[in-house]
N, C-alpha and C positions, 0 to 999 in steps of 0.2 A: 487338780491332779486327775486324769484321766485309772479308769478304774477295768482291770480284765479280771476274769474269775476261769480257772482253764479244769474242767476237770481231767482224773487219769494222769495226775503233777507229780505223782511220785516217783518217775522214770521214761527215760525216750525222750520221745517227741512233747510230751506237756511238760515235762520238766523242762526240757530248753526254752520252752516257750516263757515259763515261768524267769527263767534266767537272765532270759534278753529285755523281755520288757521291764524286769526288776532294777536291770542295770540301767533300761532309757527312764528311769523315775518315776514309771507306772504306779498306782497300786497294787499287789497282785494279792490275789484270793487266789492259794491252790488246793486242790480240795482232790483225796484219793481214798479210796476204800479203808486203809490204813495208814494214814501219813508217815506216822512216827516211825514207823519201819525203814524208811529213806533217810539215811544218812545225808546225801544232798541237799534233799528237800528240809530238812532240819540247818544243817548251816545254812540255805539260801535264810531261811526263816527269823535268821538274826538280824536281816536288813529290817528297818525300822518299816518299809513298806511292804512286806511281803506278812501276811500271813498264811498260818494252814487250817481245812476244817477236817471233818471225815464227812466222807460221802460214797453211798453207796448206790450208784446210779440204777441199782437192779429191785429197789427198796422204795415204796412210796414212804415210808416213814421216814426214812432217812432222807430223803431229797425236801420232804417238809418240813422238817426239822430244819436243816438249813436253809428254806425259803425263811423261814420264822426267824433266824438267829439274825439275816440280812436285814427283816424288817425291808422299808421301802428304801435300803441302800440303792444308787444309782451304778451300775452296770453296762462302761459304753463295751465290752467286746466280750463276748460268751463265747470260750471257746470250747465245743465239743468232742472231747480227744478219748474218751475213754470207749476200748475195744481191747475184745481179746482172739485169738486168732486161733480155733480147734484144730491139733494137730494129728489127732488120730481120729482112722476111721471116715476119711474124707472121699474113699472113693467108693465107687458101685461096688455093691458085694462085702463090702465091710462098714458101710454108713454108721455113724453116732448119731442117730436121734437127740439123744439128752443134750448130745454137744453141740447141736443145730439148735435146740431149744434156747441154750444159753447165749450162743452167739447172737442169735434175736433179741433176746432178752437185754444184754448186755448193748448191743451196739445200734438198735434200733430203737426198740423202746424208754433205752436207756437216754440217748439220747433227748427224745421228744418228750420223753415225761421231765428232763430238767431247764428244757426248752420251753415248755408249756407252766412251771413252776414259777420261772424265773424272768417272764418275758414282760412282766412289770416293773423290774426292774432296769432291763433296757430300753422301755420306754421312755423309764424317767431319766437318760442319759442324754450326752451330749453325740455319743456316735452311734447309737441304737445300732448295734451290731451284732449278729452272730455269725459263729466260723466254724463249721461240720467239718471233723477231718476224717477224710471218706478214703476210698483207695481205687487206681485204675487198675484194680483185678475186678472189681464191680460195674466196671463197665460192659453191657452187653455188646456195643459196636465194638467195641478194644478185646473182646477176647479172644481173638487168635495173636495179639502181641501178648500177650500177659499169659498165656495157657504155659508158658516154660516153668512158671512158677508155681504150677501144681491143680490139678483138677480143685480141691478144696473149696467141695461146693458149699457147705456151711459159711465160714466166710464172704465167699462172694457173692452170695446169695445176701447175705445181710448186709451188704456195702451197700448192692445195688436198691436194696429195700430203702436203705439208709436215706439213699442219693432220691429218690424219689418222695419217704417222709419231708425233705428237708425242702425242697423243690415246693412242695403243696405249703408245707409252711412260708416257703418266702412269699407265695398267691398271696397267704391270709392276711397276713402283717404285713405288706408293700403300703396300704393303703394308709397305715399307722408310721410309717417315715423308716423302719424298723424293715433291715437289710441281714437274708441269709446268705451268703455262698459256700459252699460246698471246694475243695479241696483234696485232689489226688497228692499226699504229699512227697510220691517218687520213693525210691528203693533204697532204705535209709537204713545206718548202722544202728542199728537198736535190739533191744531181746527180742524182739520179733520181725525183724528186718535179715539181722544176721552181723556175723562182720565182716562179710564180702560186701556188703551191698555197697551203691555205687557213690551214696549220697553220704555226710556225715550231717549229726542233727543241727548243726549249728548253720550248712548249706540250707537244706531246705525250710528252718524255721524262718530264718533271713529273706529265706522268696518270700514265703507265704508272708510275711510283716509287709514286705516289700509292693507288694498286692494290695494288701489291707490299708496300707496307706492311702489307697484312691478312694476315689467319690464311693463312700459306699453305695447309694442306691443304684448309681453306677455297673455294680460288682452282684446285686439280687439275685438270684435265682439262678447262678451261672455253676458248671463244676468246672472247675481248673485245675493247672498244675501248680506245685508250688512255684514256678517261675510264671504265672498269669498264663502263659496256652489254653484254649479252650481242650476240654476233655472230651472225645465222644459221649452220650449215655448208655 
């Protein structure tokens, strides 16, 4: 049985991801700051493959803790989904520091310190894979198509940090068989999307799996869309 561990499963975008591959007979590990709080994430939790842990991506103690709890469990698909999106104080003249701190904290460092925890564990997998879900507001060539949606430099500030940690990590690990790609996953109905947005999560998880399905070394070092398009950086 193939095995993904997705953090940020308690809603949006990692919960669907949780959903879909729970339904293809995955294992799934979902793992959020708070599980229990997800009602979703709670009934999905009664499928005999699915479980939940806590994790707090912003915490070395908590991300080792749950390195520790996996022990040398095999891990073919990491998916990096947890991000929060500062809403106030994003433009010049009213800037949030604290909330730029956190955005970093949260979606860059967060990322790579559970990437760098856990990256023994998809080695000893069968599809050594990891998947950044990054955003095309972090792209620096793409920002005059994406500037409708708000100056919000804390954010895309930390995509694009994101998109570049994740990049230098597919360098590292290429040579260990061990595939990162990165991931714009489009304008998606979620708390932090909206619900105008264009996409619903069950559209763009469905690309992105759809993707994932290929050769992953294939897929290394690339940002995409969730329909596979290449991204600017």
């Amino acid at each position: 049985m193939l095995s993904i561990l997705i953090t940020g499963a308690n809603r949006g975008l990692g919960l669907e991801f949780a959903r879909q591959y729970a339904a293809d007979g995955w294992e799934v590990i979902a793992t959020a700051r708070n599980p229990k709080s997800s009602e979703q994430l709670q009934q999905l939790a009664k499928n005999k493959n699915v479980s939940f842990h806590d994790l707090d991506v912003t915490s070395d103690e908590s991300v080792k803790q749950l390195a520790g709890t996996l022990g040398g469990k095999p891990i073919d698909l990491l998916v990096l989904n947890s991000a929060i999106y500062t809403r106030n104080g994003t433009t010049l003249g009213e800037l949030n520091f604290a909330g730029w701190r956190e955005s970093f904290e949260t979606n860059v460092l967060g990322a790579i310190r559970v990437a760098e925890a856990l990256i023994e564990n998809v080695a000893a997998s069968n599809r050594k894979q990891i998947a950044a879900i990054s955003s095309g507001m972090g792209s620096v060539q793409g920002l005059g198509s994406t500037i409708g949606f708000g100056i919000a430099h804390q954010y895309r500030t930390s995509k694009a940090a994101l998109n570049m940690t994740m990049a230098i990590l597919a360098k590292e690990v290429e040579p260990r068989g061990i595939s990162v790609v990165i991931f714009s996953p489009g304008w998606v109905q979620t708390d932090m999307g909206g619900a105008n947005a264009a996409l619903k999560p069950e559209q763009s998880i469905g690309g992105m799996r759809k993707v994932l399905e290929g050769n992953p070394m294939e897929l290394t070092g690339k940002f995409l869309g969730y329909d596979g398009t290449t991204w600017p950086w």
